[in-house]
PADODREN-456175 format. One record per residue (C-alpha): residue in three letters; z negated, y negated, x negated. Coordinates in steps of 0.05 Angstrom, whole numbers, padded with zeros to 5 digits, always signed. Each point is the difference from the previous one (the first is absolute). Layout:
BEGIN
AlaZYX
...
//
This chain:
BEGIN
Unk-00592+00116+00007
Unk+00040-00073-00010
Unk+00069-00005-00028
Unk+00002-00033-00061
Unk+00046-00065+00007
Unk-00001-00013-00081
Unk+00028+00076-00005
Unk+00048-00007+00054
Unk+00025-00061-00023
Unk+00010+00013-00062
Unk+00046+00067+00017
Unk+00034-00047+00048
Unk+00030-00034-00067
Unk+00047+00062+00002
Unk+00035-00016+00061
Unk+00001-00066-00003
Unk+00050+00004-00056
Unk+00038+00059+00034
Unk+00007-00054+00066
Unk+00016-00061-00045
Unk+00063+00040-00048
Unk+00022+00019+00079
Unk+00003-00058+00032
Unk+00039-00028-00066
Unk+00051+00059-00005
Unk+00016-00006+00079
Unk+00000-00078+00002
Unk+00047-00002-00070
Unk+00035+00050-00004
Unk+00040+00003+00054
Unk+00026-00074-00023
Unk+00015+00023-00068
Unk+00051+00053+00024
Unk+00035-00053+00053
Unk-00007-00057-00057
Unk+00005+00030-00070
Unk+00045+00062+00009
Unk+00035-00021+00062
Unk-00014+00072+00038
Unk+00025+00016+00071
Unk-00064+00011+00046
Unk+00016+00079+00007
Unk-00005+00004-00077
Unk-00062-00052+00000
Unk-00036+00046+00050
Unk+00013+00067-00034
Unk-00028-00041-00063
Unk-00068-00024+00042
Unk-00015+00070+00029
Unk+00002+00034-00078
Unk-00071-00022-00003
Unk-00015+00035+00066
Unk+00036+00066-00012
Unk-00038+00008-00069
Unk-00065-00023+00039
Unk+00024+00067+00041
Unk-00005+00044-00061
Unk-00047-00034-00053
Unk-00062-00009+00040
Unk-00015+00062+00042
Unk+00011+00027-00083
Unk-00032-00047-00034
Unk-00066-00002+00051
Unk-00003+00079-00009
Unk+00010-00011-00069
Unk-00058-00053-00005
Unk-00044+00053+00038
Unk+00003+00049-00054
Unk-00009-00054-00057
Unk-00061-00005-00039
Unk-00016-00051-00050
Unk-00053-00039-00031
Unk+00029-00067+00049
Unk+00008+00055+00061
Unk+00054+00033+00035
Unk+00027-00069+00028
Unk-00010-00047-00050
Unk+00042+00017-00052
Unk+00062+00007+00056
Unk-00015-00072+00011
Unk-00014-00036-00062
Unk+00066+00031-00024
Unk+00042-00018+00053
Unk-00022-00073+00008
Unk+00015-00011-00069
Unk+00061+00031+00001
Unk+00022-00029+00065
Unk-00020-00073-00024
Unk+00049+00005-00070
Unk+00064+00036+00038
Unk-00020-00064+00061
Unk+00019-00058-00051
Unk+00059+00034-00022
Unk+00030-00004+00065
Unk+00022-00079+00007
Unk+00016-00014-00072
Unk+00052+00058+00026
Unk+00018-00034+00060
Unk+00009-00069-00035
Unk+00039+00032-00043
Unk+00042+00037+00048
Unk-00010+00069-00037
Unk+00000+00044+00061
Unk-00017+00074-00053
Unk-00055-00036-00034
Unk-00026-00025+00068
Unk+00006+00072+00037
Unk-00031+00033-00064
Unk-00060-00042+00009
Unk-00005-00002+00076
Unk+00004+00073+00000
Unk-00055+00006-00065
Unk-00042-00056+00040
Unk+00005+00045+00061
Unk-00023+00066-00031
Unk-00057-00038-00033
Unk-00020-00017+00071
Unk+00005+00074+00023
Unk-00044+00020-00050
Unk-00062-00025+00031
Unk+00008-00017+00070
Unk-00028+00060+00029
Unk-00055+00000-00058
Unk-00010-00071+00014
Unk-00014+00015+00078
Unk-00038+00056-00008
Unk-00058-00033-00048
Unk-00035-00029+00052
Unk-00008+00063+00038
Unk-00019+00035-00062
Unk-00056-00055-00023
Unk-00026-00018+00076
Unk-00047+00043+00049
Unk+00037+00023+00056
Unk-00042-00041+00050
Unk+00015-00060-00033
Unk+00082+00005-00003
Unk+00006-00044+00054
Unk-00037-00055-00035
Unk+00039+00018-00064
Unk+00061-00011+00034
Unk-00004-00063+00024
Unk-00016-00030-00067
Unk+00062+00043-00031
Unk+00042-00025+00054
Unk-00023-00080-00014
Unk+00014+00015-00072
Unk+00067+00025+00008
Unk+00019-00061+00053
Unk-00024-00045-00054
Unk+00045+00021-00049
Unk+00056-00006+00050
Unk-00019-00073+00012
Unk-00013-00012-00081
Unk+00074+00019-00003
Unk+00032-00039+00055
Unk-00039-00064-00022
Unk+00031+00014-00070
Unk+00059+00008+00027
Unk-00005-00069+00040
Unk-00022-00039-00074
Unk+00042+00033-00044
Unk+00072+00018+00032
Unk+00042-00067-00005
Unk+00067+00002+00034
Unk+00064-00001-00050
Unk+00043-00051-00005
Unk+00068+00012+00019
Unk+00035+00064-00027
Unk-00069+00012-00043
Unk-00039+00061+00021
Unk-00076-00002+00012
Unk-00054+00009-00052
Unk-00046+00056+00017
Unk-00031+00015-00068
Unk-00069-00046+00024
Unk-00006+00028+00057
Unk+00010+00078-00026
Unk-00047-00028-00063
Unk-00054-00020+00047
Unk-00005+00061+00034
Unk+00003+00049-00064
Unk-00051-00040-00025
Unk-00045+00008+00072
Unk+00016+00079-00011
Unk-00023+00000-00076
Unk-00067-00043+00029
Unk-00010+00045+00038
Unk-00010+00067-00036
Unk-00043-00041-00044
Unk-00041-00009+00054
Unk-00002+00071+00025
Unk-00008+00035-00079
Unk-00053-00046-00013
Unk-00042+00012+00064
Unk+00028+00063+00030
Unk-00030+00069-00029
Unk+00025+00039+00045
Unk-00031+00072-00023
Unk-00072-00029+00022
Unk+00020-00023+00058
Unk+00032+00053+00025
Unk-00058+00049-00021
Unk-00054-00046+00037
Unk+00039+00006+00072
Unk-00028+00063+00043
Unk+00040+00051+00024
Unk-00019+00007+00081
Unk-00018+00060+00030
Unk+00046-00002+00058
Unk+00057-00013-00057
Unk-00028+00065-00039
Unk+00001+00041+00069
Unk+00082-00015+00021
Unk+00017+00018-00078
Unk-00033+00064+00016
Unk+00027+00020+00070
Unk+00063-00017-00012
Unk+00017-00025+00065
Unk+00071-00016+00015
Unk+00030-00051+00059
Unk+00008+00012+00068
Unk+00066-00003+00042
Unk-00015-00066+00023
Unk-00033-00028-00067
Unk+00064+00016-00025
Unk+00046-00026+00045
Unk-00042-00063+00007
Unk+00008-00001-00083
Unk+00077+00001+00011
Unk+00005-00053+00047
Unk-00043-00050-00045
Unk+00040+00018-00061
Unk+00068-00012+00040
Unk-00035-00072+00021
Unk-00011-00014-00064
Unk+00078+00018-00025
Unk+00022-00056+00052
Unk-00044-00053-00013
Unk+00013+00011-00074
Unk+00077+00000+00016
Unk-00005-00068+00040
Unk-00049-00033-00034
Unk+00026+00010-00079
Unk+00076-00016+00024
Unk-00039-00068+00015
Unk-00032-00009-00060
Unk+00057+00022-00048
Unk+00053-00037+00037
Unk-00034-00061+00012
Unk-00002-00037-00056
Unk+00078-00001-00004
Unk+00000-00008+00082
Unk-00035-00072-00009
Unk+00057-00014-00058
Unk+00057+00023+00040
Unk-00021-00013+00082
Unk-00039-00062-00017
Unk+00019-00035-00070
Unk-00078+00010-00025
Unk+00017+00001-00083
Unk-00050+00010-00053
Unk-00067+00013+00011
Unk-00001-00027+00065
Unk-00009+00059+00041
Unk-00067+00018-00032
Unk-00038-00049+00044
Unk+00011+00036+00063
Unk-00028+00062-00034
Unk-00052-00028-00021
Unk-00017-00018+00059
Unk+00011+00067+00033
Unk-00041+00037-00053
Unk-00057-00054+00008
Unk+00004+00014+00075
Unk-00007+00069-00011
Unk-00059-00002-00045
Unk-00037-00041+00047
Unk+00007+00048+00052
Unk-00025+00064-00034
Unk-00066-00024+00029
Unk+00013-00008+00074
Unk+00054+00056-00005
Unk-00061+00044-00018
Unk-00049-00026+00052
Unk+00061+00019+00046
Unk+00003+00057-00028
Unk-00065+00017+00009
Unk-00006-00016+00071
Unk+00076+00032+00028
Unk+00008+00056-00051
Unk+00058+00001-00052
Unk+00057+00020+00036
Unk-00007-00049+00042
Unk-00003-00048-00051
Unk+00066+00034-00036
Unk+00033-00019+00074
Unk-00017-00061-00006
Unk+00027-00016-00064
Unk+00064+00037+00016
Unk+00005-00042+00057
Unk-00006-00072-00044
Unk+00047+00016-00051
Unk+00053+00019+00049
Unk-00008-00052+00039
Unk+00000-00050-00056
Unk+00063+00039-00035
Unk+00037-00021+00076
Unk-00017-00066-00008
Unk+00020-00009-00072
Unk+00073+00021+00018
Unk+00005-00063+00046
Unk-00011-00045-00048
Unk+00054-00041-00034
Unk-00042-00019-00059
Unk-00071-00011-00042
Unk-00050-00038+00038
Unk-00066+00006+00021
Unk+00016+00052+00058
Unk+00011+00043-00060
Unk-00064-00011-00028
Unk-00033+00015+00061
Unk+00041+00071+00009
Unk-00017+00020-00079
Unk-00073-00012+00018
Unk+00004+00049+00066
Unk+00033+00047-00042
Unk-00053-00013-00054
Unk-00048+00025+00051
Unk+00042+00045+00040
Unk+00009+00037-00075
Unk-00080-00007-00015
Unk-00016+00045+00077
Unk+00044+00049-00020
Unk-00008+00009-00073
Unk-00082-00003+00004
Unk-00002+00054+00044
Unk+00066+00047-00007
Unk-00022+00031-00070
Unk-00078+00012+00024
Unk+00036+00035+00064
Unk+00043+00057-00045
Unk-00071+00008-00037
Unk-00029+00011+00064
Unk+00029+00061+00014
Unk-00017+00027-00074
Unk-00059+00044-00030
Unk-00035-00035-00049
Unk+00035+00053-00058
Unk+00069-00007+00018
Unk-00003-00082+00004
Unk+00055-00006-00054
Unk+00045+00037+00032
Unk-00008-00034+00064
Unk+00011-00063-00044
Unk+00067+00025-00022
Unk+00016+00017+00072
Unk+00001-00078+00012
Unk+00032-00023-00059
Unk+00070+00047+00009
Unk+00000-00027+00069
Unk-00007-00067-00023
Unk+00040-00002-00062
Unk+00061+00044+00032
Unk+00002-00063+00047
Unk+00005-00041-00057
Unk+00052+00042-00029
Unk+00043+00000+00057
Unk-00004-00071+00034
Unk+00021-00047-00061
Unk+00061+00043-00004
Unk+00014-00002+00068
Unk-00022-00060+00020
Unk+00048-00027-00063
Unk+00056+00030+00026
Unk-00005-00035+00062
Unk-00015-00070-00035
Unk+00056+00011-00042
Unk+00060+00026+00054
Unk-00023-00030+00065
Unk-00044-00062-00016
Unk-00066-00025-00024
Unk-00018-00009+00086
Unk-00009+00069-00007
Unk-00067+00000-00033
Unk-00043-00018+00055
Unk+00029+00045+00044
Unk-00012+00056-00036
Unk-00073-00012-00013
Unk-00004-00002+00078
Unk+00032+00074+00013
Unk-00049+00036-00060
Unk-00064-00042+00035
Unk+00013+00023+00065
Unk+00013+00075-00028
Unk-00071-00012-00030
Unk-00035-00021+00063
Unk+00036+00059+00042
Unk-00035+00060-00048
Unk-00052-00037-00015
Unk-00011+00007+00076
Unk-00005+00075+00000
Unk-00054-00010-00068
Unk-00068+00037+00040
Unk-00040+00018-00062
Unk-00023-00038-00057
Unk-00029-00060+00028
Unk-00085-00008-00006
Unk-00042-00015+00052
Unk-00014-00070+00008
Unk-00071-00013-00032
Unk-00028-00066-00017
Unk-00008-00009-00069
Unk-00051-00023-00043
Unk+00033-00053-00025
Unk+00070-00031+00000
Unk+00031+00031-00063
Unk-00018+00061+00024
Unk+00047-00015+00047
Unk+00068+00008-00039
Unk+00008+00085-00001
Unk-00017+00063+00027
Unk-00070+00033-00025
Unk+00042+00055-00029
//
């Protein structure tokens, strides 16, 4: 049995444009609300978690609902041509708002562009699963995970060409940038209608035995399965919390701590996102070799150092480029192998559920931390931010510490992709 690369890399086309619109609304946003409607960082941060605390609702929904769908495209198709579509028109909408300074029309269409999104994330994630042999997930993964760095990277170099700092009292021109993207998001379900049929591909993977026996015993988790689940799903609350403060804050930390204007922060990220795609490989070796957990440690342990560092600095130089690249990888160890652990400790019939397990951990962080991170950038200082991400990381490493199931026992792999995920 070999995975099919064409397959998988042609469903990958789905989250690539999921990662590119994300990477846009967290790098862009945030500066419209400071720039365009002037907003206090409280009010900013209760704006940038909206998308998180519909994520909480929509997609444990609309990934049940894409279960019991049934069409001539498939049950996740349809969830995801729609919402790309939709979520490329509301996109454009939003900075001819924000150039305009028409904060209703620019809510209305964040909030439509967000919806659009919620409609087929979960579908979106869970067609590889659906159209790939369980054996060969691990493989699949990798190539999904590439795909969705690379349309990170697509956006940030984008963002690098086509943001041009204003002139004085002039606000910035995002319509290329948000053009450029819709346009990558449209491409992209052109891609996946014209060589993704999902029905046959789903029929053509075989249902395992083992899989057909834990459907029929019914087994449920022991004590310590269960408290082992708990701890890995509070980890994953603080890393969320510290690490997504980060990434919605920064943006307008550069602007106000360091003077950055423009595009000019995007060339760190790059960087960092770069650094973290080139490191899925050894990350998995690593993996391989120490078991996931460890690996998850380790990553905990980069990003929190690096987050110390960063709050030393007094501006943008190349010590920050170095510190986004070890969070680039510190963010890779931990979010290669934190999902495949919560599936670990899963039957093969209840894998959804064990899916939306992880995501209300990890959007409730997302919920929360803008917010409160905002109200700390906002009443005490911006030399909060760093801080902050320091306390949630070292929360994370503490219950990750009492994690005892869910890892894999180190096996050397066939090859290196395989390398990326658990053989769930």
């Amino acid at each position: 049995m070999k995975l099919s690369y064409r397959r998988t890399f042609c469903v990958g086309f789905a989250f690539l444009s999921i990662c590119a619109f994300w990477q846009l609304y967290d790098s862009i946003i945030p500066l419209m609300l400071k720039n365009s409607f002037h907003l206090k960082e409280t009010v900013s941060g209760a704006i940038m978690a909206i998308d998180n605390v519909l994520a909480l609702f929509l997609l444990p929904l609309l990934g049940a609902l894409s279960d019991r769908t049934h069409t001539r495209l498939g049950r996740r198709m349809p969830f995801i041509v729609v919402g790309t579509l939709l979520s490329a028109v509301f996109a454009v909408i939003i900075p001819m708002a924000a150039l305009q300074q028409n904060f209703v029309l620019f809510f209305t269409a964040l909030g439509l562009v967000l919806l659009s999104m919620g409609l087929y994330r979960s579908p979106a994630v869970a067609l590889m699963p659906d159209v790939t042999p369980k054996p060969l997930r691990s493989k699949a993964n990798a190539v999904i995970n590439l795909m969705g760095a690379a349309g990170s990277v697509f956006t940030l170099v984008m963002v690098t060409f086509l943001v041009k700092e204003a002139a004085d009292g002039q606000l910035t021109d995002y319509r290329p940038v948000f053009t450029a993207v819709a346009i990558l998001m449209v491409a992209c379900v052109v891609v996946l209608l014209l060589t993704v049929r999902e029905n046959r591909m789903a029929a053509e993977v075989p249902v395992e035995e083992e899989e057909k026996k834990e459907e029929a015993s019914g087994v449920h988790m022991t004590k310590d399965v269960r408290k082992s689940l708990i701890f890995l799903l509070l980890s994953v609350f603080f890393w969320f919390t510290a690490y997504n403060a980060v990434t919605t804050a920064y943006t307008r930390y550069v602007e106000v701590m360091w003077g950055v204007t423009g595009g000019g922060f995007a060339g760190g990220l790059m960087v960092g996102t770069v650094a973290a795609v080139i490191s899925y490989l050894p990350i998995g070796i690593l993996s391989s070799r120490f078991g996931r957990k460890r690996m998850i440690q380790f990553g905990i342990l980069c990003m929190t150092v690096a987050y110390a560092v960063a709050f030393t600095l007094t501006g943008y130089n190349v010590v920050m480029y170095v510190l986004l690249v070890v969070i680039g990888i510190g963010w890779a160890a931990i979010n290669v192998n934190s999902y495949p652990m919560v599936v670990e400790m899963s039957h093969g019939s209840d894998t959804g559920r064990y899916t939306g397990f992880y995501y209300t951990f990890s959007m409730a962080a997302q919920v929360l931390t803008p917010v409160l991170s905002g109200v700390l950038l906002e009443h005490v200082g911006y030399q909060t931010l760093f801080p902050y991400a320091v306390l949630f990381s070292v929360l994370s490493f503490v219950t990750m510490w009492f994690v005892r199931h869910g890892d894999v026992k180190p096996v050397k792999k066939g090859d290196l992709l395989e390398n990326f995920d658990v053989d769930d």
